[in-house]
FIGUNU-560318 format. One record per residue: residue in three letters; x, y, z of N, C-alpha, C in turn. Coordinates in steps of 0.1 Angstrom, whole numbers, padded with zeros to 4 digits, always signed. Layout:
# residues N
ALAXYZXYZXYZ...
//
This chain:
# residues 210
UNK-0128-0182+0315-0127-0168+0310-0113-0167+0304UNK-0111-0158+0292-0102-0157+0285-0093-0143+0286UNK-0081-0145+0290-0074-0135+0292-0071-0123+0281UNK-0074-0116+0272-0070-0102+0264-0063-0092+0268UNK-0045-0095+0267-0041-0084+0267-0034-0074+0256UNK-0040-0065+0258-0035-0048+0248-0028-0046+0249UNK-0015-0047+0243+0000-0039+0242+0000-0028+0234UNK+0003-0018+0239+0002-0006+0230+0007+0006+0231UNK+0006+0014+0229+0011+0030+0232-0001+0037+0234UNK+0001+0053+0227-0013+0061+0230-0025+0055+0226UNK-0028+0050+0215-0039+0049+0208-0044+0035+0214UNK-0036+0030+0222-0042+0018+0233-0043+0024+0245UNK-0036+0032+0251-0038+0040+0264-0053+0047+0263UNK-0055+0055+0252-0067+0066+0249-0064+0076+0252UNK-0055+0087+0242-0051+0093+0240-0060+0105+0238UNK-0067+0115+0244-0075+0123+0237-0068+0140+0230UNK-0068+0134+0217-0059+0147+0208-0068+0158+0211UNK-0082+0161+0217-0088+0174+0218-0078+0176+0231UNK-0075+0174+0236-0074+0179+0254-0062+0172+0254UNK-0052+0166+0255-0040+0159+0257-0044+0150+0269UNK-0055+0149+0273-0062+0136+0290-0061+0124+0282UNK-0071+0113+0285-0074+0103+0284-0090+0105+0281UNK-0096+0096+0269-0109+0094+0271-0115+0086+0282UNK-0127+0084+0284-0134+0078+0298-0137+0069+0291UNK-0132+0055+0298-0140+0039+0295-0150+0040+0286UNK-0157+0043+0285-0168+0043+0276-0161+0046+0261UNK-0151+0052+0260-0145+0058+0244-0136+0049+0243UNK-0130+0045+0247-0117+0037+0243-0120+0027+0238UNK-0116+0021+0230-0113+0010+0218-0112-0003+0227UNK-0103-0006+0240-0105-0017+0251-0110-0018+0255UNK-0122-0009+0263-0133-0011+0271-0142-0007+0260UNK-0147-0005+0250-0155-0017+0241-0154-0021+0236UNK-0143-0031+0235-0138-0043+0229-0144-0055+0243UNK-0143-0051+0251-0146-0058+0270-0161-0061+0265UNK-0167-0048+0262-0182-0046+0266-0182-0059+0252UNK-0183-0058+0238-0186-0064+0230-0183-0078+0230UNK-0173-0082+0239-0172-0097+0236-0177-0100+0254UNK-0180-0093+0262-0190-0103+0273-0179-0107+0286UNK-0191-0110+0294-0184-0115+0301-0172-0131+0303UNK-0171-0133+0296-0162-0145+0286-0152-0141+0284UNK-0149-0126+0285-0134-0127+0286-0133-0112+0294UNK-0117-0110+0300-0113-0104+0302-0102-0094+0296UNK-0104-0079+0294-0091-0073+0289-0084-0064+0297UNK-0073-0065+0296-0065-0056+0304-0056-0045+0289UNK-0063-0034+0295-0053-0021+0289-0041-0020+0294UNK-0032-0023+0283-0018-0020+0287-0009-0011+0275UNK-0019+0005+0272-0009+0012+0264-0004+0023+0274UNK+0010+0029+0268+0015+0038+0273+0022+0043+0260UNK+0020+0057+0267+0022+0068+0258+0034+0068+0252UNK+0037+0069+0244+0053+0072+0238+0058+0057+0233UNK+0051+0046+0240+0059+0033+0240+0065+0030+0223UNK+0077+0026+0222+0083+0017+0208+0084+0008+0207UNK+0088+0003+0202+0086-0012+0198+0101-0018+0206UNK+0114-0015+0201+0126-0017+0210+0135-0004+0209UNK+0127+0004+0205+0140+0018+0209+0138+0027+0224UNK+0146+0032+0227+0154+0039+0238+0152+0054+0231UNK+0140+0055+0235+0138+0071+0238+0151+0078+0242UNK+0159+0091+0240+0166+0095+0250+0165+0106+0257UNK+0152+0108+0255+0139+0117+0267+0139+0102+0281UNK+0127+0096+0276+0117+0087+0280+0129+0073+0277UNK+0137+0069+0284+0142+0058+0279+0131+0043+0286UNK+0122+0044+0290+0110+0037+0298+0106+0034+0292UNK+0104+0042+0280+0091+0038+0272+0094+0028+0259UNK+0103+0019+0256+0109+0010+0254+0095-0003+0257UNK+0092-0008+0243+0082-0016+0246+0089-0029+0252UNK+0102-0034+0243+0105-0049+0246+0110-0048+0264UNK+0117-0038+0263+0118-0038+0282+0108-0042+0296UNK+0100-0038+0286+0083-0043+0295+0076-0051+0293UNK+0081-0058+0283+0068-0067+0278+0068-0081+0286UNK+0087-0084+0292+0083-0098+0302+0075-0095+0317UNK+0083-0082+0317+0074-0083+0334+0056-0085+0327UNK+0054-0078+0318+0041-0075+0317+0032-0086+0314UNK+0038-0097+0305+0036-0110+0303+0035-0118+0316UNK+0040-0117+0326+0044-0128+0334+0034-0118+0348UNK+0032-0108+0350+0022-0102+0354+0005-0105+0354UNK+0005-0110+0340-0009-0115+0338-0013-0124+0334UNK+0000-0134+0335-0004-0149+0329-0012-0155+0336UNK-0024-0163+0332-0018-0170+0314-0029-0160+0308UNK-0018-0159+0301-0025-0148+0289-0032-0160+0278UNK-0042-0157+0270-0050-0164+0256-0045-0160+0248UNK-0049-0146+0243-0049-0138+0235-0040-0121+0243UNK-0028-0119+0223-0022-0110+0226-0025-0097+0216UNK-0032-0086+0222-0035-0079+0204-0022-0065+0210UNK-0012-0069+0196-0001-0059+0199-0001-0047+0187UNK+0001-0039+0194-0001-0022+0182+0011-0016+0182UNK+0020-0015+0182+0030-0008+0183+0036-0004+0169UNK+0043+0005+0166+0053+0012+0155+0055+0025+0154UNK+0037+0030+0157+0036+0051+0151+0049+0056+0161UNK+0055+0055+0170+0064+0062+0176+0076+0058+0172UNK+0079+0047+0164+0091+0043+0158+0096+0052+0151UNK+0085+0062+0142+0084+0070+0130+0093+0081+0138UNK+0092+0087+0148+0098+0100+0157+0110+0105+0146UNK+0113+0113+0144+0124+0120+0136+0138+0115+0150UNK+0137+0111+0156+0147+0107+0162+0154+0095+0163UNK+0146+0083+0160+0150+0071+0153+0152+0063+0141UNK+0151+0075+0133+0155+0072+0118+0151+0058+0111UNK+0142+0057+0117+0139+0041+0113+0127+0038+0102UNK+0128+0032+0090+0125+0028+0080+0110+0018+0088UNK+0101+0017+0077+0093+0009+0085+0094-0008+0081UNK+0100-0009+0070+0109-0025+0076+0115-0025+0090UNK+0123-0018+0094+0133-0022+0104+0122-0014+0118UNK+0110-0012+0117+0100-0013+0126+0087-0021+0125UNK+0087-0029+0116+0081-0041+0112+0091-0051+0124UNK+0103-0054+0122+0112-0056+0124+0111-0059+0141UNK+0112-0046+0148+0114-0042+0158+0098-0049+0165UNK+0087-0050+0159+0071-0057+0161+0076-0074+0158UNK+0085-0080+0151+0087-0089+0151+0097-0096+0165UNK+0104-0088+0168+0109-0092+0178+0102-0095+0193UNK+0093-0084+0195+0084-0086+0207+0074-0099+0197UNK+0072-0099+0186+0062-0112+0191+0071-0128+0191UNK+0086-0122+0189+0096-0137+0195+0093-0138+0208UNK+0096-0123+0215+0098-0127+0225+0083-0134+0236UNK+0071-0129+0230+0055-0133+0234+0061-0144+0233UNK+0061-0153+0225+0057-0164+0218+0068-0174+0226UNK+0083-0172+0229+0095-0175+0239+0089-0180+0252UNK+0085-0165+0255+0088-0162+0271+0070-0170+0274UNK+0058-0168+0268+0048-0177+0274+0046-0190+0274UNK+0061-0196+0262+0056-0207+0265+0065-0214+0277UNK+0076-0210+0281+0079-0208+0292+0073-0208+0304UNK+0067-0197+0306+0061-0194+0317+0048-0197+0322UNK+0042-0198+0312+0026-0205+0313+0022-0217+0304UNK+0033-0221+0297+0032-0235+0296+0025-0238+0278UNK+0021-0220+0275+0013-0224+0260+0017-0207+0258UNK+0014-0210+0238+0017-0195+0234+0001-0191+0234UNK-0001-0175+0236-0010-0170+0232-0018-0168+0213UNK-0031-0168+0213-0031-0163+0200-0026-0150+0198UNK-0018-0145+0190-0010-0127+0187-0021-0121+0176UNK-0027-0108+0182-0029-0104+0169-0026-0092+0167UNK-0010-0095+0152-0009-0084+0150-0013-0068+0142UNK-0012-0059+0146-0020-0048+0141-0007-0040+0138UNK-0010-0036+0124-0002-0025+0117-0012-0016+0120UNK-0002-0002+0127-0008+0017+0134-0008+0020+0121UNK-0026+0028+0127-0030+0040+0115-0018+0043+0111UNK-0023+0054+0098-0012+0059+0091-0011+0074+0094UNK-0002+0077+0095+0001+0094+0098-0008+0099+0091UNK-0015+0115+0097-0022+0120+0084-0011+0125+0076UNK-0020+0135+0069-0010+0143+0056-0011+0155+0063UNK-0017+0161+0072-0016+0173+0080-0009+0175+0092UNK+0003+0167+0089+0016+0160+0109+0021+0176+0108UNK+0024+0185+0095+0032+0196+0098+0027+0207+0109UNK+0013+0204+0108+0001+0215+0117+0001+0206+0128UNK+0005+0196+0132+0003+0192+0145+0012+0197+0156UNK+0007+0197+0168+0013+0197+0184+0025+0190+0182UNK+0025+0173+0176+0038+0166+0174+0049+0169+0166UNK+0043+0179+0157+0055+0181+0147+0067+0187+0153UNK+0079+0180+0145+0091+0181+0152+0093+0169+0159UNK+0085+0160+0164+0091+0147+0169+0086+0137+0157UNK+0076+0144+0150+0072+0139+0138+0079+0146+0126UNK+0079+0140+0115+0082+0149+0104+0071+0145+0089UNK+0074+0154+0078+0065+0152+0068+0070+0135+0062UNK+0081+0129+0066+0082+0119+0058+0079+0109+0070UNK+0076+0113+0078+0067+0099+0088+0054+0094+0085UNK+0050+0100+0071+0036+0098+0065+0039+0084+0055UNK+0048+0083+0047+0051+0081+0035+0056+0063+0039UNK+0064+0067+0052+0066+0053+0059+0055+0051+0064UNK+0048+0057+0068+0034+0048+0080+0026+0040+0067UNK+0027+0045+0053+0020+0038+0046+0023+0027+0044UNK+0037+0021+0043+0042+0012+0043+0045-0001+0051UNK+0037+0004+0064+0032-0007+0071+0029-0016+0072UNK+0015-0020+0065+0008-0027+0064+0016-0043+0059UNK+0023-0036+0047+0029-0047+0040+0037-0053+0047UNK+0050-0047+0053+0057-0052+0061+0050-0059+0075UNK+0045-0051+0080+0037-0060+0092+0029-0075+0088UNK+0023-0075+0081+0018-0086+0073+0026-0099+0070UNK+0038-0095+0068+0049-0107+0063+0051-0108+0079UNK+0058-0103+0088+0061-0105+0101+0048-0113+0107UNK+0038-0111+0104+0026-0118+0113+0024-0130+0104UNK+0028-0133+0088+0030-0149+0083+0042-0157+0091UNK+0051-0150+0086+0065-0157+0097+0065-0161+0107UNK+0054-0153+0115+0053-0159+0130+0041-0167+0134UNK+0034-0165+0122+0016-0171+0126+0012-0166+0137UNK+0009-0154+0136+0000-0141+0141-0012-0142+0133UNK-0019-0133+0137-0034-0132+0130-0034-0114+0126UNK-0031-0111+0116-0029-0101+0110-0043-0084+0106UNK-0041-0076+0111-0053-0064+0112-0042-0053+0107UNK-0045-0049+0094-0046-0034+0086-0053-0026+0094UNK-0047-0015+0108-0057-0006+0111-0060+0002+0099UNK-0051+0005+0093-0054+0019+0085-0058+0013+0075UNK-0068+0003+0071-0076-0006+0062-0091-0002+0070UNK-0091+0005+0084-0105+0004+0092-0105+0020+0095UNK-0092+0023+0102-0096+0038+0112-0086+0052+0103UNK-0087+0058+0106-0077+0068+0101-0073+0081+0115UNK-0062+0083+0116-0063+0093+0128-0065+0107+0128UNK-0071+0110+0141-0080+0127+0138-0074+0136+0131UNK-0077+0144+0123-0074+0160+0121-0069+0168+0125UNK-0070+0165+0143-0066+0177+0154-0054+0172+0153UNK-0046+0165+0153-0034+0158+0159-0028+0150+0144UNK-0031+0144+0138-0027+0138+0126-0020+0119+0128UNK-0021+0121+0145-0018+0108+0153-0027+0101+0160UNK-0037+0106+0169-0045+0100+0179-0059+0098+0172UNK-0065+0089+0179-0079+0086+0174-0089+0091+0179UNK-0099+0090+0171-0114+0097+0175-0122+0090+0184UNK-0129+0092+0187-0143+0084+0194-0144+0073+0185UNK-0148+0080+0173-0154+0072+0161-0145+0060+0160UNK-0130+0064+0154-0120+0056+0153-0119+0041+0165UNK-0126+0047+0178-0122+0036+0184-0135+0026+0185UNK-0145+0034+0182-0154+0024+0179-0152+0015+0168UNK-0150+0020+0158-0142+0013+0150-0137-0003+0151UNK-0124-0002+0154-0113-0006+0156-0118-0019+0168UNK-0125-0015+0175-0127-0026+0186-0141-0038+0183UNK-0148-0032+0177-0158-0037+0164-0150-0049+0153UNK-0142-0042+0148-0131-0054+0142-0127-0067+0154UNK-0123-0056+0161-0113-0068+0168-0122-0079+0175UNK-0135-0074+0174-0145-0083+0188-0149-0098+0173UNK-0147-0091+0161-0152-0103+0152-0142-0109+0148UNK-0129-0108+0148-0115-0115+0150-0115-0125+0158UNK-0118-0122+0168-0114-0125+0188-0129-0139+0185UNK-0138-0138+0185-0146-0144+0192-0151-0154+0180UNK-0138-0156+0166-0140-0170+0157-0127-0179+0162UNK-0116-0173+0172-0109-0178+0172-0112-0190+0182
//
């Protein structure tokens, strides 16, 4: 059996932008990603809400992805496979950060994957990295606005490209979400039902050539 773990934030957690809960197993993008590739592998959900890539909330300073990512690695070794999503919270009007230098910040956690497993469990996992949907154009009408702003659209576009060079450099296996899903209407951040059916549909024909 093959280990799949999900590093992520909301839109790996299952974020439900109608209701601010969680969707039920059945909707989430992990657990049918589980259901699609079988009993042959195992996945473990590991998003949390708010998480960044390496910034220090100074709300939520917890929510710091690289701070978690060894216990979390070394928690469920041996890991196979690593599918990491991280950036849309980079965008926060409070970290000022360009989405090179959060490309950037997605390059460093897959140093540190790639370090610390072969370390610990003796081999690196396959990484596959995913550049986050892109902001919608309607962030000013959302709940988040103010932790978002109108120019966290403009960078989320610019993702893709940068994420892409980061996943050559490191020999990652590279996924354009916002080439597949787009995020809801209600929120201009979180995903749909649809979206996550989506998204885990890709990932199960990724995952099961490798």
């Amino acid at each position: 059996m093959k280990t799949i773990l999900c590093y992520g934030d909301s839109n790996t957690y299952g974020y439900n932008p109608s209701n601010g809960f969680r969707y039920p197993e059945g909707i989430r993008w992990t657990c049918r990603l589980a259901k699609l590739l079988g009993e042959e592998y195992r996945v473990i959900e590991e998003g949390c809400n708010g998480r960044t890539t390496v910034y220090d909330d100074p709300i939520d300073g917890w929510k710091n992805g690289l701070d978690y990512l060894r216990p979390c690695l070394n928690s469920h070794k041996p890991v196979d496979i690593v599918v990491l999503m991280l950036g849309s919270n980079d965008l926060k009007e409070v970290f000022h950060a360009s989405a090179q230098e959060i490309a950037d910040g997605a390059g460093t956690l897959v140093k540190v994957i790639k370090a610390f497993t072969e370390e610990k469990q003796g081999f690196i996992p396959k990484i596959i990295l995913i550049s986050p949907p892109e902001i919608g154009e309607d962030i000013a009408h959302s709940a988040f606005y103010g932790r978002f702003r109108e120019d966290a659209v403009p960078r989320s576009r610019e993702f893709a490209g940068y994420y892409e060079e980061i996943a050559h450099q490191y020999d990652c296996i590279f996924l354009d979400a916002a080439a597949v899903i787009k995020p809801s209407p209600i929120d201009s951040l979180h995903l749909s039902p649809e979206a996550h059916e989506k998204l885990a549909k890709e990932l199960s024909e990724i995952i099961t050539v490798l």
